[in-house]
C-alpha positions in Angstrom: 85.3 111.5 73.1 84.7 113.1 76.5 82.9 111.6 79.3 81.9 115.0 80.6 78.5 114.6 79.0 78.1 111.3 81.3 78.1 113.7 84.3 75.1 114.5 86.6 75.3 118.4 87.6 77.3 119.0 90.8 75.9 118.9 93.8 72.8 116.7 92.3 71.4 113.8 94.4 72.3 111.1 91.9 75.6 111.2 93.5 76.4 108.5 96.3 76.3 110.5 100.1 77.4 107.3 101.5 80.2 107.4 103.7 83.3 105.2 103.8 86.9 104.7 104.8 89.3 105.1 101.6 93.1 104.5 101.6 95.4 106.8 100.6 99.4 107.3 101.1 99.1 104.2 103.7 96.7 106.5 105.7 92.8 105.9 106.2 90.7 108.7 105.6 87.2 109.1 106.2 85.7 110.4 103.2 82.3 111.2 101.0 82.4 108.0 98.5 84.4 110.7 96.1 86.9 108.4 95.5 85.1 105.4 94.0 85.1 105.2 90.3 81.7 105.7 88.4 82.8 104.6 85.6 85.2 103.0 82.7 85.6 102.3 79.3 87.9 101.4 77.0 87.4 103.3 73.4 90.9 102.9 71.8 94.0 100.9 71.7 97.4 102.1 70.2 100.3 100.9 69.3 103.7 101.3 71.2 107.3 100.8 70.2 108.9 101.6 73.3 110.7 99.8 75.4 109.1 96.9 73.1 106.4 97.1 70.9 103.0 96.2 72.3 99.1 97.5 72.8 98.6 100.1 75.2 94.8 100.5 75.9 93.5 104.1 76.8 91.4 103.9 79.9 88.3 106.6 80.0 87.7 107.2 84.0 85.0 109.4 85.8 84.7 109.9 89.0 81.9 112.2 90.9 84.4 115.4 90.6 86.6 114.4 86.8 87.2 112.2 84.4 90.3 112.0 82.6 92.3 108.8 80.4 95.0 106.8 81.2 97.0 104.5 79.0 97.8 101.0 80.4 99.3 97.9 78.8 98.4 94.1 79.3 101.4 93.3 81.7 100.1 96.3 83.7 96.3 94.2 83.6 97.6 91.4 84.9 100.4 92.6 87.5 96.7 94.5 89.4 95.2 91.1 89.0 97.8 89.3 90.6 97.6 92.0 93.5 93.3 91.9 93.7 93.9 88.1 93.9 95.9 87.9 96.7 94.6 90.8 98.7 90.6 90.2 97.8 90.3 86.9 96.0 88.9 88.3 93.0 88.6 85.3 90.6 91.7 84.2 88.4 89.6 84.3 85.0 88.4 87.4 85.4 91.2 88.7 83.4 91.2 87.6 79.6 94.4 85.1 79.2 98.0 86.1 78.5 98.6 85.0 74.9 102.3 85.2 73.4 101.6 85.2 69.6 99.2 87.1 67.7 99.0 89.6 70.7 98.8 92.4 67.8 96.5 91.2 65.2 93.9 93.6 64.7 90.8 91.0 66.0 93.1 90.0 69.0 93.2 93.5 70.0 89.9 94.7 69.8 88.6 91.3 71.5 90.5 91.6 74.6 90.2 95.3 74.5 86.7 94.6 74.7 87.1 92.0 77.7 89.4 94.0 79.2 86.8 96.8 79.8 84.3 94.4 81.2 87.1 93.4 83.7 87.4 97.2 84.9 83.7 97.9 84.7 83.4 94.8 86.9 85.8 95.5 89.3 84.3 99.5 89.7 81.1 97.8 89.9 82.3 95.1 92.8 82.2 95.8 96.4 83.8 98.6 98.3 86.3 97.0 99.4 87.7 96.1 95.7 86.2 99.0 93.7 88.2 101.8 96.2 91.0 99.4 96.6 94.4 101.3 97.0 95.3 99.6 93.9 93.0 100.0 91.7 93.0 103.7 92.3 96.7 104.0 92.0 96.1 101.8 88.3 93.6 104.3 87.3 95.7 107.3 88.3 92.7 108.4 90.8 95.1 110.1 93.3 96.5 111.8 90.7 93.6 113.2 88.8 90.2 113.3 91.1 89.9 116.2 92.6 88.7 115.2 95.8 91.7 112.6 96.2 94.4 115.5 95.3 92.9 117.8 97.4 92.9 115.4 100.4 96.6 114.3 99.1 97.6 118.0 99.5 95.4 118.7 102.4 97.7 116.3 104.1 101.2 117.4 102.6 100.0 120.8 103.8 98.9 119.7 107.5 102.3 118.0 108.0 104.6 119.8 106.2 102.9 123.7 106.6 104.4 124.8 109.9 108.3 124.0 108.5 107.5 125.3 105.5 106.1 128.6 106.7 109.1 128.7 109.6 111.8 128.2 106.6 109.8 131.0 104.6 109.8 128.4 101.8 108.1 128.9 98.5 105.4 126.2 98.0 104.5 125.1 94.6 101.2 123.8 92.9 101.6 121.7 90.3 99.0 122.3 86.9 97.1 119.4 88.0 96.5 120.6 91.7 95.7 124.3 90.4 93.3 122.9 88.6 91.8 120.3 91.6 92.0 123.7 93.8 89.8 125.4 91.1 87.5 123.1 90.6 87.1 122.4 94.6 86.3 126.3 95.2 83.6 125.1 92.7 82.0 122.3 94.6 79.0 122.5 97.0 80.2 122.0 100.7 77.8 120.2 102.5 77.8 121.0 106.2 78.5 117.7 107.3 82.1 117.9 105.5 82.9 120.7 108.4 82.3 117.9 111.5 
C-alpha cells in the first residue's frame, strides 16, 4: 500500500510554512519544516535469516515532498531509543521491552509491531526538537529519500565541492535517487520567501 493517496496536493495550505532550524551533515540549516515527518506506520513485518534470524518491520514514511519504506529491526528500535534518551529525555518505556524468547511467534510480532508504530507516531508527533532530531531522520532514511533533505544535501556538496570540480573538468554524477529529488524539485512551487 502506498501512502501517496495520504498526500495533500503540492503547494496546498495544509502544509506546515513554519520555519525552523534542521540538522543535517553536522551543519544547521534554516529550512521550511520540509524535513519533519508527517507521518508513519507500520503495515508489515518479515522475516530475516541474515546475519541471524529475526523480525525486520517495514516502516511506511511521508514527508511534505515523498514517502517511501524502510526496513528496521528491534535492535535498531532500541539503539535510537538509547540515543533520544540521552540527548532529549524521551521516556525509557516508551519503547515496548526487549524480550529474548518467543521474539518470533506470530502474536509477539504483530503486538510489538503494533507498539512499535505508536512509538514512531509518537515521537513524529513530539516536539521539534525530537520529531526533526538528526537521529530520527537518519533512522527513517529522511536524508536519503525527502526530496527537500537531498536537495539541500547536494545543494551543499555542490557549493563546496563545485569550483574544484569544475577546475579539474570532473564528471559529476547523480545518483537514481537524486535524479529523481531533482525532478520532483523542478516540480515544487517556490515560494518567494525561499529566494531571501
Amino acid at each position: 500500500t502506498s501512502l501517496g493517496a495520504s498526500l495533500p496536493q503540492l503547494g496546498s495550505s495544509i502544509w506546515r510554512k513554519d520555519r525552523s532550524v534542521v540538522a543535517f551533515g553536522g551543519q544547521q540549516l534554516n529550512s521550511v519544516d520540509q524535513n519533519r515527518v508527517r507521518h508513519v506506520v507500520i503495515r508489515e513485518t518479515e522475516t530475516r535469516h541474515f546475519p541471524s534470524t529475526h523480525t525486520a518491520y517495514k516502516i511506511d514514511v511521508l514527508t511534505q515532498s515523498n514517502h517511501w519504506c524502510v526496513y528496521r529491526r528491534y535492535s535498531e528500535f532500541y539503539a535510537l531509543n538509547q540515543r533520544l534518551i540521552k540527548l532529549y529525555g524521551v521516556a525509557r518505556d516508551l519503547l515496548p521491552p526487549k524480550r529474548y524468547t518467543g521474539n518470533l511467534m506470530t502474536d509477539h510480532v504483530e503486538m510489538r509491531r503494533e507498539a512499535l508504530e505508536r512509538y514512531l507516531q509518537r515521537l513524529v508527533n513530539s516536539d521539534q526538537q525530537v520529531a526533526v532530531s538528526h537521529h530520527l531522520l537518519v533512522f527513517l532514511d529522511v536524508y536519503e529519500h525527502d526530496v527537500s533533505a537531498v536537495m539541500k544535501k547536494l545543494a551543499c556538496h555542490l557549493f563546496h565541492h563545485g569550483d574544484e570540480l569544475l577546475e579539474k573538468g570532473q564528471e559529476f554524477y547523480v545518483t537514481p535517487d537524486q535524479l529523481y529529488c531533482i525532478t520532483k524539485q523542478l516540480k515544487m512551487p517556490v515560494q518567494d520567501s525561499d529566494f531571501v
